[in-house]
PDB file of N, CA, C and O in Angstrom:
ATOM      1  N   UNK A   1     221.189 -64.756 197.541  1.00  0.00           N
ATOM      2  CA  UNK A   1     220.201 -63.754 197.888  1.00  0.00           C
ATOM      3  C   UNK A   1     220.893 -62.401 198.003  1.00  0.00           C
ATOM      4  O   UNK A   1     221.935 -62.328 198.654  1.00  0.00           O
ATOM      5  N   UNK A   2     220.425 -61.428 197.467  1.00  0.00           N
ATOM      6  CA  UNK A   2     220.949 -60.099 197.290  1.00  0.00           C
ATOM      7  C   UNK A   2     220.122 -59.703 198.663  1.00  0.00           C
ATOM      8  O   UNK A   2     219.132 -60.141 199.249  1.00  0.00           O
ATOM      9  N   UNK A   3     221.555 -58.092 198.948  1.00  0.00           N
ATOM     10  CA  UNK A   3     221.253 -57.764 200.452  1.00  0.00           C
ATOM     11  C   UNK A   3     221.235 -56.278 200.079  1.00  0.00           C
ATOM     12  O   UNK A   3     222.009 -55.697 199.319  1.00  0.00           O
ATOM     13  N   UNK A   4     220.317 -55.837 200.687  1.00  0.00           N
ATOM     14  CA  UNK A   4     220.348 -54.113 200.368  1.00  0.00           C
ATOM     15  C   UNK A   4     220.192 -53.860 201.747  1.00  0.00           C
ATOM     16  O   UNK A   4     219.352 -54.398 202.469  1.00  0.00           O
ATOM     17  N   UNK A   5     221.511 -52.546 202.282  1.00  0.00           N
ATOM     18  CA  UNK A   5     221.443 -52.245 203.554  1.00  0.00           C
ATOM     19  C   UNK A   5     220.980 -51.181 203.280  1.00  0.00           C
ATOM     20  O   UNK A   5     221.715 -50.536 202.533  1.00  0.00           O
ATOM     21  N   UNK A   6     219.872 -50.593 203.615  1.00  0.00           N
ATOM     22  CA  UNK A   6     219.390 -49.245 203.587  1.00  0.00           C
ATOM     23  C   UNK A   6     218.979 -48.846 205.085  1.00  0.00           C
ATOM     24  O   UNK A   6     217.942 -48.267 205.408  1.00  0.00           O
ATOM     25  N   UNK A   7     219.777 -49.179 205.740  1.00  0.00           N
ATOM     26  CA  UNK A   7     219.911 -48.669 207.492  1.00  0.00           C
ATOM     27  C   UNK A   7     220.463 -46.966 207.455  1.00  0.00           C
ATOM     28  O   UNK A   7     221.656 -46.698 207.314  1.00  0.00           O
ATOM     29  N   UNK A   8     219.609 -46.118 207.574  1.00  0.00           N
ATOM     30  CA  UNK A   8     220.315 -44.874 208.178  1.00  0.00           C
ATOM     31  C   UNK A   8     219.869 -43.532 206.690  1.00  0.00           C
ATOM     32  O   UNK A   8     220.214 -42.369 206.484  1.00  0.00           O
ATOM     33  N   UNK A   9     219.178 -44.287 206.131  1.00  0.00           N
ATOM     34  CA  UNK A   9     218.142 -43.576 204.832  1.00  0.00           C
ATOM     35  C   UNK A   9     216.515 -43.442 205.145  1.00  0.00           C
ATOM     36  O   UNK A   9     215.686 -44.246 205.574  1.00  0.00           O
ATOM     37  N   UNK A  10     216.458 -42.299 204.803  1.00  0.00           N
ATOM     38  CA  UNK A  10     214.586 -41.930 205.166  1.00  0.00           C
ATOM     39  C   UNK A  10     214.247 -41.981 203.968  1.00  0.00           C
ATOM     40  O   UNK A  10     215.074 -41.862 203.064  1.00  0.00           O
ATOM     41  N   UNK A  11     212.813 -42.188 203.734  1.00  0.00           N
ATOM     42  CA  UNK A  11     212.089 -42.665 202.712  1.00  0.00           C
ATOM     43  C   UNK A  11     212.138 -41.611 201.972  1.00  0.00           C
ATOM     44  O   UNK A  11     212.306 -40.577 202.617  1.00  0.00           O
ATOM     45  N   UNK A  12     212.024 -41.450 200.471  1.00  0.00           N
ATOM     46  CA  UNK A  12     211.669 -42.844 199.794  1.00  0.00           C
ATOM     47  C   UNK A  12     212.681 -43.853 199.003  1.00  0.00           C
ATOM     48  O   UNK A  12     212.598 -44.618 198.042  1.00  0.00           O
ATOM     49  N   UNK A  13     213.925 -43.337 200.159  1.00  0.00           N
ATOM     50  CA  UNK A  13     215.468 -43.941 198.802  1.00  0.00           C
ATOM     51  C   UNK A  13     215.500 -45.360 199.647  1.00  0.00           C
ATOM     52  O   UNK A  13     216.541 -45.895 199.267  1.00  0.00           O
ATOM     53  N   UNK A  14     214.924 -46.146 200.518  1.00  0.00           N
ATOM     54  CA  UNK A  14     215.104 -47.470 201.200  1.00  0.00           C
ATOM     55  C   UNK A  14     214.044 -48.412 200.158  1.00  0.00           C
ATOM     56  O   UNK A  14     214.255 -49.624 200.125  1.00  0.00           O
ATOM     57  N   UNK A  15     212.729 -47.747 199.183  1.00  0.00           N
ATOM     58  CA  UNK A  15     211.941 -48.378 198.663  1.00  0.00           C
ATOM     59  C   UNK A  15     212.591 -48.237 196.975  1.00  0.00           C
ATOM     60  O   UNK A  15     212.234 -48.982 196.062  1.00  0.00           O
ATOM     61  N   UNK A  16     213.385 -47.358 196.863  1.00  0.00           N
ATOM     62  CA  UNK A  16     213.875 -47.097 195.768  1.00  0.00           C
ATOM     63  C   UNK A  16     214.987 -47.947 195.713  1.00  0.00           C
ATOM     64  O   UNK A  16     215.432 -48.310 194.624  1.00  0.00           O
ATOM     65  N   UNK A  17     215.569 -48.365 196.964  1.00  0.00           N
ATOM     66  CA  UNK A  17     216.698 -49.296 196.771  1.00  0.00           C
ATOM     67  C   UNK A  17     216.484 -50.564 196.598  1.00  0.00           C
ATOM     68  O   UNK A  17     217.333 -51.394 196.275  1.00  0.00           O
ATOM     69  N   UNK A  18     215.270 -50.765 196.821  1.00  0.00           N
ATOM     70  CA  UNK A  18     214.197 -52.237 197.162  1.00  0.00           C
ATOM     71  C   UNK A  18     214.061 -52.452 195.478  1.00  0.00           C
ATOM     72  O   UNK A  18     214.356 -53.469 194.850  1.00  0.00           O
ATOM     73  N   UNK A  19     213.596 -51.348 195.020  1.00  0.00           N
ATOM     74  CA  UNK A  19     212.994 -51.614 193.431  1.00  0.00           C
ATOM     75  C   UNK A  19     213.688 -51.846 192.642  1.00  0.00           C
ATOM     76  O   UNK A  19     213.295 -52.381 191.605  1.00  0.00           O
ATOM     77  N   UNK A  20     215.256 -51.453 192.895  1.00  0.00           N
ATOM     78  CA  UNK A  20     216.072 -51.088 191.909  1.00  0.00           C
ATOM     79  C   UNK A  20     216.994 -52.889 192.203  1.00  0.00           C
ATOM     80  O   UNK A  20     217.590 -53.445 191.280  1.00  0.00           O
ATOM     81  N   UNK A  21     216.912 -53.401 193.409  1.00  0.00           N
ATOM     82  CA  UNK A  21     217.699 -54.366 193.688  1.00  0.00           C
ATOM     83  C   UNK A  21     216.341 -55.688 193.160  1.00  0.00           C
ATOM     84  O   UNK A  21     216.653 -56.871 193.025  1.00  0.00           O
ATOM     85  N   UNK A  22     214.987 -55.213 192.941  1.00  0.00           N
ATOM     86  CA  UNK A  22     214.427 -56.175 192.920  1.00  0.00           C
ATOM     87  C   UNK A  22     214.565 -56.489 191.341  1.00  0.00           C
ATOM     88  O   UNK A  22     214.404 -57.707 191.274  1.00  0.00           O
ATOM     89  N   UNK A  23     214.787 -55.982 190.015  1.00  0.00           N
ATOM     90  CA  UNK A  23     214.461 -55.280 189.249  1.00  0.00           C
ATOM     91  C   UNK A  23     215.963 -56.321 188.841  1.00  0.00           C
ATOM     92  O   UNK A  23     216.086 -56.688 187.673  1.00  0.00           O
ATOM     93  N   UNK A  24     216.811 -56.644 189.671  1.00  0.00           N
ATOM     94  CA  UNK A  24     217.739 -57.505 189.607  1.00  0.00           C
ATOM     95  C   UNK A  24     217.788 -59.275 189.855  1.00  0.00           C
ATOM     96  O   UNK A  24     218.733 -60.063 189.864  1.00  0.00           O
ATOM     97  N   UNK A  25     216.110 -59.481 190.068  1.00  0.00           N
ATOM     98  CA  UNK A  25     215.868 -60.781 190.775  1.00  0.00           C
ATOM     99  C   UNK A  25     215.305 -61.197 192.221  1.00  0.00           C
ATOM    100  O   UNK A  25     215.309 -60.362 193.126  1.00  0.00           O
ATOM    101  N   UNK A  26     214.953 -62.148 192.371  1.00  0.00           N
ATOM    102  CA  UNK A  26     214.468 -62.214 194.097  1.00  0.00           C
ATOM    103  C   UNK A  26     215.274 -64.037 194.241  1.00  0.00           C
ATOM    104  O   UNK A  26     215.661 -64.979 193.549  1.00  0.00           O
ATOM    105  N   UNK A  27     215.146 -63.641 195.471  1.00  0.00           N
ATOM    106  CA  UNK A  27     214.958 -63.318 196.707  1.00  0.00           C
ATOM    107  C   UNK A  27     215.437 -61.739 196.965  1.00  0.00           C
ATOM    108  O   UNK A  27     216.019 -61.417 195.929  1.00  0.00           O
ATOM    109  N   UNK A  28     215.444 -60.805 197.738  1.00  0.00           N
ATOM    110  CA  UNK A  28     216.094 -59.730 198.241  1.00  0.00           C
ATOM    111  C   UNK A  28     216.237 -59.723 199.928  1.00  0.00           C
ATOM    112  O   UNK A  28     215.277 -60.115 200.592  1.00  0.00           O
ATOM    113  N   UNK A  29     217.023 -59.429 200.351  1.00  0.00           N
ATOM    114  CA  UNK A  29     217.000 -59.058 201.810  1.00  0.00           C
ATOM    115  C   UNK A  29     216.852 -57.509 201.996  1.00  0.00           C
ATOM    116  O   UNK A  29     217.306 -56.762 201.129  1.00  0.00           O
ATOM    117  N   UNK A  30     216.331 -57.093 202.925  1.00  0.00           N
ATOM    118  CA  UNK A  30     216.701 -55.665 202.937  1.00  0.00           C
ATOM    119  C   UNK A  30     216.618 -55.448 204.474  1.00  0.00           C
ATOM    120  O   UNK A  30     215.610 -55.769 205.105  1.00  0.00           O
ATOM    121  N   UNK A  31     217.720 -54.888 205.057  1.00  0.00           N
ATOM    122  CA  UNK A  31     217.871 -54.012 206.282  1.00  0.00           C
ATOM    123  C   UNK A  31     217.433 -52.428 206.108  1.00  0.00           C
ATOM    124  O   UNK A  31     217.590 -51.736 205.102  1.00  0.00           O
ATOM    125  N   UNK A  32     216.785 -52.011 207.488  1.00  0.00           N
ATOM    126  CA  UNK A  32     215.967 -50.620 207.688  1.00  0.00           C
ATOM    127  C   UNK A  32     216.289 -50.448 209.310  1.00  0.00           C
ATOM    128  O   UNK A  32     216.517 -51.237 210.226  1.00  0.00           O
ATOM    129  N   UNK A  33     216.207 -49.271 209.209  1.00  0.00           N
ATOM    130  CA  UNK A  33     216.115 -48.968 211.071  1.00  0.00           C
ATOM    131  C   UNK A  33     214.407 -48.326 211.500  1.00  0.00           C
ATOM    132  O   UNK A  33     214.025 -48.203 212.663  1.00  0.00           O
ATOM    133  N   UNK A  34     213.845 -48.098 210.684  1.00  0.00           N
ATOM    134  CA  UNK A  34     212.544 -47.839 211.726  1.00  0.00           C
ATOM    135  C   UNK A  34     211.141 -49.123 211.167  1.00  0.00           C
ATOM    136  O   UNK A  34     211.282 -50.078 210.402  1.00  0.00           O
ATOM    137  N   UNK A  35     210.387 -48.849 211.597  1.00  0.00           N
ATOM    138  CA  UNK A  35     209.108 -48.875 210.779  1.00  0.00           C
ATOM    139  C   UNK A  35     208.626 -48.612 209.265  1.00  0.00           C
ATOM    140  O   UNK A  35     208.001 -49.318 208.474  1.00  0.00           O
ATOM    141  N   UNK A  36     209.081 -47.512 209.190  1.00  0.00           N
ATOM    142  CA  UNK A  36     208.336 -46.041 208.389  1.00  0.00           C
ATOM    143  C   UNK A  36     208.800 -47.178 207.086  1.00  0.00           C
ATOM    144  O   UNK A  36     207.978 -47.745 206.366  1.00  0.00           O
ATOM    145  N   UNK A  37     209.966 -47.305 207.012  1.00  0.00           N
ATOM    146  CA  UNK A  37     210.086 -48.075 205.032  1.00  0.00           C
ATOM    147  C   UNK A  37     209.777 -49.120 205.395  1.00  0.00           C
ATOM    148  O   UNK A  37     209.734 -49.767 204.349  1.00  0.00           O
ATOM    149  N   UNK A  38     209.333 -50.235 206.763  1.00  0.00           N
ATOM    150  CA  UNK A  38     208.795 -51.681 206.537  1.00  0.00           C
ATOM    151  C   UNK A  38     207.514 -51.174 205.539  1.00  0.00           C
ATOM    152  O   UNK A  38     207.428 -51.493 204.353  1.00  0.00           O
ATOM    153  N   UNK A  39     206.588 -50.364 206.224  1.00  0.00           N
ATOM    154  CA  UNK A  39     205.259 -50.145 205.921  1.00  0.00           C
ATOM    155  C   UNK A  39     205.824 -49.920 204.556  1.00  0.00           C
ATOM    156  O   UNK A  39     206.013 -50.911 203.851  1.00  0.00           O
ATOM    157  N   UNK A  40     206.163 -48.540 204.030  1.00  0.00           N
ATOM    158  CA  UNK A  40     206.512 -48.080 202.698  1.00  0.00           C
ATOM    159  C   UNK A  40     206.633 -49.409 201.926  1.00  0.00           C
ATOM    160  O   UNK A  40     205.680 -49.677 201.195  1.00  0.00           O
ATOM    161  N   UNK A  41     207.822 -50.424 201.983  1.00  0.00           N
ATOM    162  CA  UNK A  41     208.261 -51.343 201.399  1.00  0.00           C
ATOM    163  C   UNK A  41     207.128 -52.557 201.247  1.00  0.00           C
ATOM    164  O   UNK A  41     206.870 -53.256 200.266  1.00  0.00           O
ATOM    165  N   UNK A  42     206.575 -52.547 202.525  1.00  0.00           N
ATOM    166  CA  UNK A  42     205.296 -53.421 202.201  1.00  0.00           C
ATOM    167  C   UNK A  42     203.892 -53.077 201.128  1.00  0.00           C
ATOM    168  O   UNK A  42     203.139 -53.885 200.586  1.00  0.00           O
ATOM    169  N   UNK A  43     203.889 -51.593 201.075  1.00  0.00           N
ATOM    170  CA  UNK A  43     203.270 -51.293 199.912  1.00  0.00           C
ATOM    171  C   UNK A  43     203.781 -51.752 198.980  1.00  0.00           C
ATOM    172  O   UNK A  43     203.192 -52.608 198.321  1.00  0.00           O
ATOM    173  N   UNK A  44     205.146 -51.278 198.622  1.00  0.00           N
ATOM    174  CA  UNK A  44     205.740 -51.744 196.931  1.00  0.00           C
ATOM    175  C   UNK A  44     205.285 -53.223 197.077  1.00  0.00           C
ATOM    176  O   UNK A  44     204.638 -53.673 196.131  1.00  0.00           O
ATOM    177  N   UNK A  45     205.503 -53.940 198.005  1.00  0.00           N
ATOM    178  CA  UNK A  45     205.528 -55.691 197.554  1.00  0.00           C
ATOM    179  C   UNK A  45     203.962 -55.826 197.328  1.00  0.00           C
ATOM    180  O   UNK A  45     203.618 -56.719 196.555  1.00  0.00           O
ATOM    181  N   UNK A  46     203.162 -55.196 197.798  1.00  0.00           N
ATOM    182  CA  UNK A  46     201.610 -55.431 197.949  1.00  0.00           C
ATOM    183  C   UNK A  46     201.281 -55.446 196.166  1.00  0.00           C
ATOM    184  O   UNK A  46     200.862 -56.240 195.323  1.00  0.00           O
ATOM    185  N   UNK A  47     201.776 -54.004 196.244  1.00  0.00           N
ATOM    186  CA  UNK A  47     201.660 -53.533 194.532  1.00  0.00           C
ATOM    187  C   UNK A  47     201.910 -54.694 193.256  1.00  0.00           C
ATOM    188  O   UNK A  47     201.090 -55.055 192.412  1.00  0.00           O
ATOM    189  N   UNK A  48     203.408 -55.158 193.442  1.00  0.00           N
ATOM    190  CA  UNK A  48     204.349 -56.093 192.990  1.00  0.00           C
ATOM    191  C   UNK A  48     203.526 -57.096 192.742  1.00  0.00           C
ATOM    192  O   UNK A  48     203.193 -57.570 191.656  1.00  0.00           O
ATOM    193  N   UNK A  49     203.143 -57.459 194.072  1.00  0.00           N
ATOM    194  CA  UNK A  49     202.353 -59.086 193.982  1.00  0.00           C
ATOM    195  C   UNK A  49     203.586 -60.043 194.826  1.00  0.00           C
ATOM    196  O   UNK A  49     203.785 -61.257 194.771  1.00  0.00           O
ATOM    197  N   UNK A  50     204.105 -59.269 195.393  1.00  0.00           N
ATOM    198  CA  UNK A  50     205.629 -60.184 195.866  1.00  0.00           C
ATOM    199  C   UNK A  50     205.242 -60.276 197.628  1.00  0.00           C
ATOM    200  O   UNK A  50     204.617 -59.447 198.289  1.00  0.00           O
ATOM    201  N   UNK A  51     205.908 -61.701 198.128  1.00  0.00           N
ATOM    202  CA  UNK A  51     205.235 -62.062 199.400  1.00  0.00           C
ATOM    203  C   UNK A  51     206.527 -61.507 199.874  1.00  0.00           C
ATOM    204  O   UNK A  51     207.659 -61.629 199.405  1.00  0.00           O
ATOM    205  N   UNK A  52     205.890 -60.580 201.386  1.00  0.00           N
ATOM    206  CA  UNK A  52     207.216 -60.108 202.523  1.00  0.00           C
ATOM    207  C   UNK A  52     207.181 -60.291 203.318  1.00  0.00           C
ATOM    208  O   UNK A  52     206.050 -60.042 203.735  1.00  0.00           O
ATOM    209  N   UNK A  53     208.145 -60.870 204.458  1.00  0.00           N
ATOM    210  CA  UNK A  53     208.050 -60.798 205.837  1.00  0.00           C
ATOM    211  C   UNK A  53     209.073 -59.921 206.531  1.00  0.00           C
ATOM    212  O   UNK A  53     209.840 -59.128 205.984  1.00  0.00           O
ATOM    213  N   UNK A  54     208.958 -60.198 207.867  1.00  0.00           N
ATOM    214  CA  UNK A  54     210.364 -59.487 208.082  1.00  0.00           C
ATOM    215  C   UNK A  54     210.242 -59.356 209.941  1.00  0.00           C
ATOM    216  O   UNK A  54     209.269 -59.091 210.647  1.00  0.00           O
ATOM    217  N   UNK A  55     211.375 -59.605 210.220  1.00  0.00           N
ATOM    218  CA  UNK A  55     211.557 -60.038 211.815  1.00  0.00           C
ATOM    219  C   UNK A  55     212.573 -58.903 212.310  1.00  0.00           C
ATOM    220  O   UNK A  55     213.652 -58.643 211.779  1.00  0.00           O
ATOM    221  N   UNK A  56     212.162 -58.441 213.139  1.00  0.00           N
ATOM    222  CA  UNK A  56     212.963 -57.653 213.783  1.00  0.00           C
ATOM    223  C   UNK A  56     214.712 -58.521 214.258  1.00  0.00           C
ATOM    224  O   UNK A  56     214.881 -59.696 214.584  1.00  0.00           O
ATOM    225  N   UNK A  57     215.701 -57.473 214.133  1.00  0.00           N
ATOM    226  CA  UNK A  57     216.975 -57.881 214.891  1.00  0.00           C
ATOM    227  C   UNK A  57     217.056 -57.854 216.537  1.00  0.00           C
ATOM    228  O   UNK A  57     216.260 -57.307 217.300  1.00  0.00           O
ATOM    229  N   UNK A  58     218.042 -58.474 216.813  1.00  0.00           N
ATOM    230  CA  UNK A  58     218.368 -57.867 218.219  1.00  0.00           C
ATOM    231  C   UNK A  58     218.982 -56.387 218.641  1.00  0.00           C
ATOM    232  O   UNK A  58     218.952 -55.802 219.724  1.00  0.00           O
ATOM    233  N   UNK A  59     219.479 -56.056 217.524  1.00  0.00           N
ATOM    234  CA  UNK A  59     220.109 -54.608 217.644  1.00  0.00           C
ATOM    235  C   UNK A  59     219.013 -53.711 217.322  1.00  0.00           C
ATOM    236  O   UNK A  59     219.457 -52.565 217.257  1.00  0.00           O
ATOM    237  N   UNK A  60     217.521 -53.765 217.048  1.00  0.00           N
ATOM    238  CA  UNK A  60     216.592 -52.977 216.843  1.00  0.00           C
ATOM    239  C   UNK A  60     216.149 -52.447 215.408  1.00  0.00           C
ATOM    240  O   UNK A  60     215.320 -51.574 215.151  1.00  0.00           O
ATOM    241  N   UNK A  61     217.027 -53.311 214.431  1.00  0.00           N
ATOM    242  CA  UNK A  61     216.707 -53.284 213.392  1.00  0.00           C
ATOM    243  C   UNK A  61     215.686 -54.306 212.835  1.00  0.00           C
ATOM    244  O   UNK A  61     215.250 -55.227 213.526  1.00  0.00           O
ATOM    245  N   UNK A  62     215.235 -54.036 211.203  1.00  0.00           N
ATOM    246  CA  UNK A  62     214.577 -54.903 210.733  1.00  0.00           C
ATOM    247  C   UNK A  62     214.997 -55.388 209.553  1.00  0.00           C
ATOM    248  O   UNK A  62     215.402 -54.668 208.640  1.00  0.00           O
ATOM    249  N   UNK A  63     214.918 -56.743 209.501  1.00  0.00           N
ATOM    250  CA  UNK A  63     215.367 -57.545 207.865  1.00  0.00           C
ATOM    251  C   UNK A  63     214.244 -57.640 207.320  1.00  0.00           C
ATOM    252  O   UNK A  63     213.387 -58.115 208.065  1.00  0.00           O
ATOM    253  N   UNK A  64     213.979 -57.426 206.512  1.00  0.00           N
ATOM    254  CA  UNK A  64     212.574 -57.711 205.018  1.00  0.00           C
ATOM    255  C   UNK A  64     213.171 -58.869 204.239  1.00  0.00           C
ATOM    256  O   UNK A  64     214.395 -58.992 204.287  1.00  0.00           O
ATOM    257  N   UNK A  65     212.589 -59.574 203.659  1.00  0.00           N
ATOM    258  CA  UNK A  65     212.549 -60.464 202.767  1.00  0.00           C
ATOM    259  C   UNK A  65     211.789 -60.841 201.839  1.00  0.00           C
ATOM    260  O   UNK A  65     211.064 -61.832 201.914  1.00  0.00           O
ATOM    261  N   UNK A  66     211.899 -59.919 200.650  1.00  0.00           N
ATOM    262  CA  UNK A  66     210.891 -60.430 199.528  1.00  0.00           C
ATOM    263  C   UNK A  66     211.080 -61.334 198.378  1.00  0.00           C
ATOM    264  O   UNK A  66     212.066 -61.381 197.643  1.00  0.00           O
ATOM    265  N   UNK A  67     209.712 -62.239 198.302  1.00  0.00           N
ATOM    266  CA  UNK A  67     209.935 -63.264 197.070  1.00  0.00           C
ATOM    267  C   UNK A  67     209.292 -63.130 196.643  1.00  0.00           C
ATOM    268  O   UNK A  67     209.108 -63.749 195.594  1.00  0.00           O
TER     269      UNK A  67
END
């Protein structure tokens, strides 16, 4: 499973990193620090047709996971 850390990037280069790593295969992981690119990123997958979840860390981050 490919991992894209896009922790500490404001939109739209965390959904651009999403596309460009997806564009390589799935599964993908992707790390974010706010909200703002879950939502963003959940559009692209909506678009895609690709299923996402994604659970918050203990350090206050979030992992995405699209298939």
């Amino acid at each position: 499973m490919k991992t894209v850390d896009a922790r500490g990037y404001s939109c739209p280069e965390p959904v651009i990193m999403t596309q460009n790593a997806v564009k390589e295969g799935l599964p993908v992981t992707i790390l974010v620090d706010s909200m703002t690119p879950v939502k963003n990123i959940s559009r692209f997958a909506g678009n895609k047709g690709l299923k996402m979840s994604y659970t918050e860390t203990d350090e206050g981050d979030f992992e995405i996971v699209l298939e």
